[in-house]
N, C-alpha and C positions, 0 to 999 in steps of 0.2 A: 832351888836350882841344884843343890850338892847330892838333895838324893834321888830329882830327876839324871842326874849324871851319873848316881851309883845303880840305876837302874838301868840305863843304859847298856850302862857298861858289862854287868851282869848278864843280861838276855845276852849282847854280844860273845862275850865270854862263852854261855850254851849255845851258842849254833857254832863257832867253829868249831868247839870241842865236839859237838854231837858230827859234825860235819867229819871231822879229822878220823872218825870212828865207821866212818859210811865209803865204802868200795869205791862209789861211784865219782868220791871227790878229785879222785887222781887220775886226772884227765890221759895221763897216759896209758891209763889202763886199759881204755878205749882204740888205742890206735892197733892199725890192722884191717882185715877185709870182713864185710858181714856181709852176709845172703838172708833176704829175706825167706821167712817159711811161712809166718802165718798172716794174716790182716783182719782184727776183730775173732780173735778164734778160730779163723777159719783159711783152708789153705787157699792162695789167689790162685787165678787161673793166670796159666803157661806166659801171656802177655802183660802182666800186670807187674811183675815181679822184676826184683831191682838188689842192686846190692852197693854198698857205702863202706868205701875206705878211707881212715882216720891216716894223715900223718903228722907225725910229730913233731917233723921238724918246722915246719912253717903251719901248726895249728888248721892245715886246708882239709875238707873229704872234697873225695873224690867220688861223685851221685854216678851210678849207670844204670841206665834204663832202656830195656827193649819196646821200642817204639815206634808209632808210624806217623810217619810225616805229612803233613799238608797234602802234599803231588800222589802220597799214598806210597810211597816206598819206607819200604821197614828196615832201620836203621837201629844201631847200638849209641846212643845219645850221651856224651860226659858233660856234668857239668861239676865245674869245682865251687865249694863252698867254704867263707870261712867256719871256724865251730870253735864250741868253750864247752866245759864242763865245769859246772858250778853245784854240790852238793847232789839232789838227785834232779837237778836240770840240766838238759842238753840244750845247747845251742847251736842253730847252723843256721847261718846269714841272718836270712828275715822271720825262721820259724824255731818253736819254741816245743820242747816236749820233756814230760815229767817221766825221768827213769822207774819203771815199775819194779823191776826187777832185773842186776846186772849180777855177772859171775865172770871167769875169766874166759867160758866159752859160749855165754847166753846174753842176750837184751832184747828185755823186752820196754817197751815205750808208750806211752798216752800223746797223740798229739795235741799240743796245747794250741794251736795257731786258729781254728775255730771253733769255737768255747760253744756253739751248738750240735756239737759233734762228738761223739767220743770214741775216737778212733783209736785201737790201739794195734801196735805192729810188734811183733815178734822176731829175733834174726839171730843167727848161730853165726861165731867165728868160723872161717875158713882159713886156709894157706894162702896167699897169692904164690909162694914161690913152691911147687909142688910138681911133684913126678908125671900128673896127668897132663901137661900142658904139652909135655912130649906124646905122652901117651897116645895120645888122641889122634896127632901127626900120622895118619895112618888112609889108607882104602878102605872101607867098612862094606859089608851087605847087608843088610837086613834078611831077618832068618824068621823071625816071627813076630807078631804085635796081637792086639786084643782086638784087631779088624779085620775079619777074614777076606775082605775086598779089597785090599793093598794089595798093589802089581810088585812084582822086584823093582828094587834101586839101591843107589851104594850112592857112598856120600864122601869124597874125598879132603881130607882137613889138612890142608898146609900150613907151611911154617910164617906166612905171612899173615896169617889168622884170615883167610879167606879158607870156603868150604865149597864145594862143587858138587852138583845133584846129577845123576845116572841114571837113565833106564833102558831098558832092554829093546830089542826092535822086533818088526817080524823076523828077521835071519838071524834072528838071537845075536844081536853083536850090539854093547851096550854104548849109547850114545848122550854126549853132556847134553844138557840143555843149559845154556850158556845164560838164557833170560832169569835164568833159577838160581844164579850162585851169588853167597852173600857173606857176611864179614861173620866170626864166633870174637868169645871169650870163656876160659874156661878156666875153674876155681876148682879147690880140693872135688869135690861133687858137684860141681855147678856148673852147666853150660849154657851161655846168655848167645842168642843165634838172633842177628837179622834176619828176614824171612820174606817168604817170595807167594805168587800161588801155586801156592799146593797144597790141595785137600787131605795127602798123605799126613800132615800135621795137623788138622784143623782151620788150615789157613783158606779157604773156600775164594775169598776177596781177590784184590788185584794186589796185594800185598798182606807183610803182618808180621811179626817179630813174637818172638817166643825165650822162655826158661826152661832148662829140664834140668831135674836133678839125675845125675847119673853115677852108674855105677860098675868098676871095670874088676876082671877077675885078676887072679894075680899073676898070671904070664902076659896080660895085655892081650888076650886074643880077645876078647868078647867084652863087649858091651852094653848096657839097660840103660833105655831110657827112661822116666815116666813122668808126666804130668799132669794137673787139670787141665782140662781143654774146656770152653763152651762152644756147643756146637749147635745152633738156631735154640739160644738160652735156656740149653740142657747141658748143667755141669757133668762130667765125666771123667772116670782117671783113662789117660789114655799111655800105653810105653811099647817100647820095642826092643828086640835085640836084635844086637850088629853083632856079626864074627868079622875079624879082618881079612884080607884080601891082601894075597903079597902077589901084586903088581904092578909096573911103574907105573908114574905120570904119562912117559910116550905111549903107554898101550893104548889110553884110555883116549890119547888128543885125537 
């Protein structure tokens, strides 16, 4: 018994200490916003994509995901979960992943929850508290994309994190379409958009929800979108630029 207990105690002794030497054991390390970039090696398309905030104070994330609902309406979905960090295992609620690789602006993940599966996901820290959430507050036009069959529109993003879709008419005078406007959220480069039909994105259906990662120049005037899209199960990158638009709200109502 004394030196089944001295061996115990030993292994014990090697995993904390191997533990106390491994990044991942400090579960605060983890707190913060991530965005997913890749899934199995590879980048997801525009709807599949999600990002997970650790906080620390009450051990919760916070899951978002662009999604479409039952009724078919494309909504930005939160769910909070509890989570632990135990050596290189992650833990949130009911599922279980083995840390492959973590650093203070990378994680990457194995999901353990089905053992016939080896799914592995990849995610970069972001800001939640960052300069583009202003930025973005703005009238946009679309000026060019990689689709030379896109009509003009402009896409108006206010401070309530609703976004409103535009186009032109025949007397050239641009008008909302009110059935098209939907909720954002937006991270250092990352814009998570409920979504409506419109083929302009990919979105073909009676609804759809989308990610882009974007990128803004340094006076805020200009804008890039870009993402995977599949479109009749042909991946493609699809992106755009917006220039801003200084026009009020009234112009446009």
């Amino acid at each position: 018994m004394r030196y089944l207990f001295s061996f115990f105690s030993i292994a014990t002794f090697l995993l904390l200490n191997a533990c106390t030497k491994d990044i991942s054991c400090y579960r605060d390390m983890i707190i913060g916003a991530w965005v997913e970039i890749t899934f199995d090696n590879q980048e997801p398309i525009t709807n599949q994509r999600g990002t997970l905030q650790f906080d620390g104070k009450n051990w919760t994330c916070m899951v978002q995901r662009a999604q479409i609902e039952a009724d078919g309406s494309g909504v930005i979905t939160v769910t909070d979960m509890d989570y632990d960090v135990y050596c290189k295992l992650l833990y949130l609620d009911w599922n279980e992943f083995e840390i492959l690789h973590f650093t203070d602006s990378t994680l990457r993940v194995k999901d353990l929850g089905d053992f016939s599966s080896k799914n592995e996901i990849a995610y970069k820290k972001v800001s939640k508290l960052n300069g583009n959430a202003q930025t973005i507050q703005n009238l946009w036009e679309v000026t060019m994309s990689n689709n030379a069959s896109i009509l003009p529109f402009r896409l108006e993003f206010r401070s309530d994190k609703s976004y409103h879709f535009f186009t032109i008419n025949e007397d050239q005078i641009w008008e909302e379409k009110i059935d098209e406007e939907g909720k954002y959220e937006v991270f250092d480069a990352f814009l998570m958009t409920s979504f409506f039909n419109n083929p302009h994105f990919g979105v073909a259906d009676k609804s759809g929800a989308a990610c882009w990662d974007i990128l803004f120049d340094q006076e805020g005037e200009m804008m890039i979108w870009s993402a995977i899209v599949d479109e009749n199960g042909v991946r493609s990158n699809k992106h755009f630029t917006f220039i801003a638009i200084k026009s009020s709200e009234e112009e446009l109502s």
